[in-house]
C-alpha positions in Angstrom: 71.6 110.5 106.9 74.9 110.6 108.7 77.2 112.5 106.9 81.2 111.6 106.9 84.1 113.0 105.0 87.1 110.8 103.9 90.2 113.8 103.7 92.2 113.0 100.9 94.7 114.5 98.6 93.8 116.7 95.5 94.3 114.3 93.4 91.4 112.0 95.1 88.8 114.2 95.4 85.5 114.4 93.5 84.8 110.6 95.2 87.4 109.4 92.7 89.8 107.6 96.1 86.5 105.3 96.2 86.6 104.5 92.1 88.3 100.8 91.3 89.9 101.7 88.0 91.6 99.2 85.9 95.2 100.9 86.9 98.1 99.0 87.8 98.4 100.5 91.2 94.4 99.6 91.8 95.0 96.0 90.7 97.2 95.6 94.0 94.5 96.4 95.8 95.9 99.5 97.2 92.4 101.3 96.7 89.7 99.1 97.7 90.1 99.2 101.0 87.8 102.8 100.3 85.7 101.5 98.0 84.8 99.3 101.0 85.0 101.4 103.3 82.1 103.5 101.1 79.8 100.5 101.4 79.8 99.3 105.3 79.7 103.0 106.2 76.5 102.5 103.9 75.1 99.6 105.3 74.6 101.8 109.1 73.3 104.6 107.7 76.4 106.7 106.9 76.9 109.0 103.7 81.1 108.6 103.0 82.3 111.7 100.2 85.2 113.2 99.9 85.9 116.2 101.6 85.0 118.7 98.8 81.3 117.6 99.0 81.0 119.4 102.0 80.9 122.7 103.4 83.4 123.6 106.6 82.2 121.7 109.3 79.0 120.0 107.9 80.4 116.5 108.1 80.0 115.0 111.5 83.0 113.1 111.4 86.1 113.5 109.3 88.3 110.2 108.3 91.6 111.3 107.4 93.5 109.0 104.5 96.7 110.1 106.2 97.7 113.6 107.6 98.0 115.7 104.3 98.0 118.7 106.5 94.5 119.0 105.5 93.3 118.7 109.0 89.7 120.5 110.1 90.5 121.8 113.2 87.2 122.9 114.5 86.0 119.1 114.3 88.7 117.7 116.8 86.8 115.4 118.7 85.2 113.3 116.0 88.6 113.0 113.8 90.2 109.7 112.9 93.3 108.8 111.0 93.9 106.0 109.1 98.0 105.6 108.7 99.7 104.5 105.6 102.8 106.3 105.4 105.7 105.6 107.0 107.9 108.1 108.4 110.3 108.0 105.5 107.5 109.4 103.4 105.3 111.2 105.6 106.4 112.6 108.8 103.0 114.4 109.6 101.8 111.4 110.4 103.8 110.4 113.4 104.4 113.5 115.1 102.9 113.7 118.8 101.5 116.8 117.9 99.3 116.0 115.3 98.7 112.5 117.1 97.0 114.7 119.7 94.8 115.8 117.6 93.0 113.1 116.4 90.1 110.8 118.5 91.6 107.4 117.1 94.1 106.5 115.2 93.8 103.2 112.9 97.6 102.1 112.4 100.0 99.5 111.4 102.1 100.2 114.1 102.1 97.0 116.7 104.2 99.2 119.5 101.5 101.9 119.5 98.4 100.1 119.5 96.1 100.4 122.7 92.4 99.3 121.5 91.8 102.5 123.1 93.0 105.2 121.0 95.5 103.7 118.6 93.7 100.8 116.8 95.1 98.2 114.4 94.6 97.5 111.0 96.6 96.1 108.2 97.6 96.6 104.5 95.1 95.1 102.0 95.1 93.9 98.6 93.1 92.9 95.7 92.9 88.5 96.6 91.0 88.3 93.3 93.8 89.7 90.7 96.7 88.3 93.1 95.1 84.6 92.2 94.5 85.5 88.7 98.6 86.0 88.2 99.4 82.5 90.4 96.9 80.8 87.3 99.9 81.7 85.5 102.2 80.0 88.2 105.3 78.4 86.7 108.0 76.8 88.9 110.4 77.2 86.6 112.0 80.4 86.2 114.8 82.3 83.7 116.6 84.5 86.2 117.6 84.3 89.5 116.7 87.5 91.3 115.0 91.2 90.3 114.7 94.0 92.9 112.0 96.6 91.9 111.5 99.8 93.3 111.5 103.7 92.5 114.8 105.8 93.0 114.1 107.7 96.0 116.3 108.5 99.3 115.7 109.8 102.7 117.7 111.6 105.7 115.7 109.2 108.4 118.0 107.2 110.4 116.1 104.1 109.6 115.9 103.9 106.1 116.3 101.9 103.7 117.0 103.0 100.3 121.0 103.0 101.1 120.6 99.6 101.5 118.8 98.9 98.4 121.6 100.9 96.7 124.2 98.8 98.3 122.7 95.7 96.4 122.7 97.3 93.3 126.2 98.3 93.1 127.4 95.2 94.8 125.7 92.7 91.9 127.1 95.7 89.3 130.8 95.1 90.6 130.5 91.6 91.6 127.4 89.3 90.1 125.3 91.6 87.0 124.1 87.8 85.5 122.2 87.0 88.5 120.2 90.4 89.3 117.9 92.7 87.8 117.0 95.9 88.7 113.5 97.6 87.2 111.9 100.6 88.4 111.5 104.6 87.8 114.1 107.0 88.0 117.8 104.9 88.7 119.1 106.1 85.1 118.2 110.0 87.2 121.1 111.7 89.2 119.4 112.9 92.3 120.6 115.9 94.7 120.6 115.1 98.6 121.7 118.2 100.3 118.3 119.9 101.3 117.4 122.6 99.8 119.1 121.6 96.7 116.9 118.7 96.6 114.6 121.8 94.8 116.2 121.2 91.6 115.9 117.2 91.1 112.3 118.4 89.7 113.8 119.7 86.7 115.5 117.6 83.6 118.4 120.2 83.2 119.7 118.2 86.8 120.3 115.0 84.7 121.9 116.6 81.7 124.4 117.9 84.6 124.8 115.4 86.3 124.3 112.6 84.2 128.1 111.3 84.6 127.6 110.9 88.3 125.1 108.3 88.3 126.3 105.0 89.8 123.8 102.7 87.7 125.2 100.8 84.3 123.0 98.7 82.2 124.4 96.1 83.4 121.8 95.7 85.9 119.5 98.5 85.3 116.6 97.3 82.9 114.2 99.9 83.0 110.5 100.5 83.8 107.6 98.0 84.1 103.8 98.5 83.9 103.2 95.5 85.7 105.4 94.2 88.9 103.9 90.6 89.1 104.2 89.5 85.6 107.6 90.4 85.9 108.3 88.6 89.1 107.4 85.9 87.5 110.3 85.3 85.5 112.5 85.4 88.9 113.3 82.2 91.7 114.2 85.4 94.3 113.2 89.2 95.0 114.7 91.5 97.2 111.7 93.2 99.1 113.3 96.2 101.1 110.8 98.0 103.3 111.7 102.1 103.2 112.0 101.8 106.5 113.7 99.5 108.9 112.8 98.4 112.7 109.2 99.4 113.0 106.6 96.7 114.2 104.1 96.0 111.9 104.9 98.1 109.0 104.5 95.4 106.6 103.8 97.1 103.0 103.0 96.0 99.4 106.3 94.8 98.7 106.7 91.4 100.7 102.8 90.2 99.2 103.9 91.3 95.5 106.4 88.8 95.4 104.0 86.3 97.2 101.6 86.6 95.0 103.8 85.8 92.0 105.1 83.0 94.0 108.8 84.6 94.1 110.5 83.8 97.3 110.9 87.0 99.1 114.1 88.5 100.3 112.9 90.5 103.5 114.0 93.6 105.2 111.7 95.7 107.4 110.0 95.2 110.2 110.8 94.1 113.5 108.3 91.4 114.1 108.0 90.5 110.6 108.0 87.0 112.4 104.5 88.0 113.8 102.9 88.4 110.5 104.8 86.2 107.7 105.9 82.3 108.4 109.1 82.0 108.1 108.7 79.0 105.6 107.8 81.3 103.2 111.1 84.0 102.7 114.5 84.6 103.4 115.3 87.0 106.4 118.0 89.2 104.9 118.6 89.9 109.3 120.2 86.2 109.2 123.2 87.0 106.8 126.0 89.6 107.0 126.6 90.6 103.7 124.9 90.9 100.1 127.4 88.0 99.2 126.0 85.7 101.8 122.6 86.2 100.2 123.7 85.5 96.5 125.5 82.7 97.4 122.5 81.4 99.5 120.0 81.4 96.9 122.1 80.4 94.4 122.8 77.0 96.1 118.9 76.4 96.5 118.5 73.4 94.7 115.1 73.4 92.1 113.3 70.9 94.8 114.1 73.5 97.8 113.0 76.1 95.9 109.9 74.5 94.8 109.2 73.5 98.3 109.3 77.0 99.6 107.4 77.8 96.3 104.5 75.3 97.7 104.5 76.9 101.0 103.8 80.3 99.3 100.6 78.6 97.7 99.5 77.5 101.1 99.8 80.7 102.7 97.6 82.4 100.4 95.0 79.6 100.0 94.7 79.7 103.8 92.5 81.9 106.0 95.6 83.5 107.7 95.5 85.9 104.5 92.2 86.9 105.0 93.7 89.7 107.4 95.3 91.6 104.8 91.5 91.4 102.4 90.0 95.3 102.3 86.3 94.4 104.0 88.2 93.1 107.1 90.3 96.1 107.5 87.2 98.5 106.0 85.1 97.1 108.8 87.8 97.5 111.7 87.9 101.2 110.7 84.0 101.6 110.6 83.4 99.7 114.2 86.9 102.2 115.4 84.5 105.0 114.1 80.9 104.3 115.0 81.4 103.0 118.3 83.6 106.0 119.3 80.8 108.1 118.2 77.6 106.5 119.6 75.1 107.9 117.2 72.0 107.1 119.0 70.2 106.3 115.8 72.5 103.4 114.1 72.5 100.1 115.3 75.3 97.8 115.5 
């Protein structure tokens, strides 16, 4: 049998990247695009494990879940990367260098992709959990927007997390009654001068710095275990990408207010117009200040907002989804792989 190696962090290997557990992060779906991924590779003939199940070189193709800086360097020619990280979080995989290094790469990214050596794909998530929550559907909410995300920054030029910071402190000073804010780490002070970023790992920072922390509880309400069952207590939910102006980088965070049928407040991509109808979210790009957007959706009448609501149903109901399910994107990235490789003895 044909033997294939998926590369994946540490904290993956064993096979355990292909394991559907009952997390909160699996129940997005974020997973089972591997899972998938194990079973077509499969149905040709092809054994898929985790690096650690072979010995240097003994795979005959290596499938990299991003570039960990794990690369195999002696297996150059029959090396593919599959890109989830944006540059924000992981520059290794959009350096030229390392792009050069690879026989395909499968990527979100709309201004790269050839059908030659840069192939597209899309995010995919768990359909049959995501409808599970929208049995739950209520039009009728308590509150009038929530933004949730983790604390983090970056020094890219793009970014994004500024921005989400600017919304928090504008609704502190201006608004607290109409916005939530849940997510890890905002009651942290964080260093950004590199290297004292070094020292945000340790508690003693917070103790320090604790005064210097811009977030009240005004706003700030804490952690969650579960984003959708606390969307669905909101009409509205800012969705900020981490980055900005990129085509195609369309994450998790615009489809988990979807799927809780809360109208999304979108920044990100480009050519977000390519992927998402327009009936279905607010483009934070057509407003020039936080204020314009709270006084926006706060003179949506219950029938508009129902309306959009409906249009949210649609879209998921429809087969325009079915782009973003993890055996359509499993099997683009086992045709990108086989038919680059030819094995004489699989048929396809």
């Amino acid at each position: 049998m044909i033997k294939g190696a998926l590369v994946v962090t540490n904290n993956n290997l064993s096979n355990k990247i292909f394991e559907q557990n009952k997390d909160y992060q699996n129940d997005r779906g974020f997973m089972n695009i591997y899972s998938a991924l194990k079973k077509i590779f499969f149905d040709f003939g092809v054994e898929l494990n985790t690096q650690d199940y072979y010995k240097k070189s003994e795979a005959d193709f290596y499938l990299y879940a991003d570039n960990n800086n794990n690369f195999n360097k002696s297996n150059i020619k029959n090396s593919f990367l599959i890109v989830r990280e944006p540059p924000t979080a992981l520059k290794t995989n959009h350096l030229k260098s390392n792009e050069a290094k690879f026989e395909k790469i499968i990527t979100w990214d709309d201004t790269k992709v050839d059908n030659k050596k840069y192939i597209k794909y899309n995010y995919s998530y768990n359909f049959n959990n995501y409808n599970k929550n929208l049995k739950k559907f209520k039009k009728d909410r308590e509150k009038l927007s929530v933004m949730i995300f983790r604390k983090n920054f970056s020094t890219h030029k793009d970014q994004l997390y500024t921005k989400r910071e600017n919304i928090i402190k504008w609704y502190q000073e201006n608004d607290s009654k109409s916005f939530d804010l849940y997510g890890k780490d905002w009651d942290k002070f964080q260093i950004r001068t590199y290297p004292l970023t070094f020292f945000n790992r340790f508690n003693l920072t917070d103790k320090l710095f604790s005064g210097f922390n811009f977030i009240n509880d005004s706003v700030y309400k804490g952690q969650i275990n579960n984003k959708q069952d606390v969307m669905m207590d909101y009409y509205f939910s800012y969705c900020y990408e981490n980055i900005a102006n990129i085509h195609g980088y369309i994450s998790e965070k615009i489809f988990d207010c979807l799927f809780s049928a809360t109208i999304p407040i979108y920044l990100g991509a480009s050519n977000i117009l390519d992927h998402i109808p327009k009936e279905i979210f607010i483009d934070a790009r057509n407003f020039n200040s936080i204020s314009d957007i709270n006084n926006y959706i706060k003179s949506r009448s219950k029938k508009q907002i129902s309306l959009i609501q409906d249009n949210i149903i649609d879209y998921i109901n429809s087969e325009k989804i079915i782009v973003h399910s993890p055996e359509r994107n499993a099997e683009i990235i086992v045709q990108t792989v086989i038919k680059s490789i030819q094995w004489e003895q699989l048929n396809f």
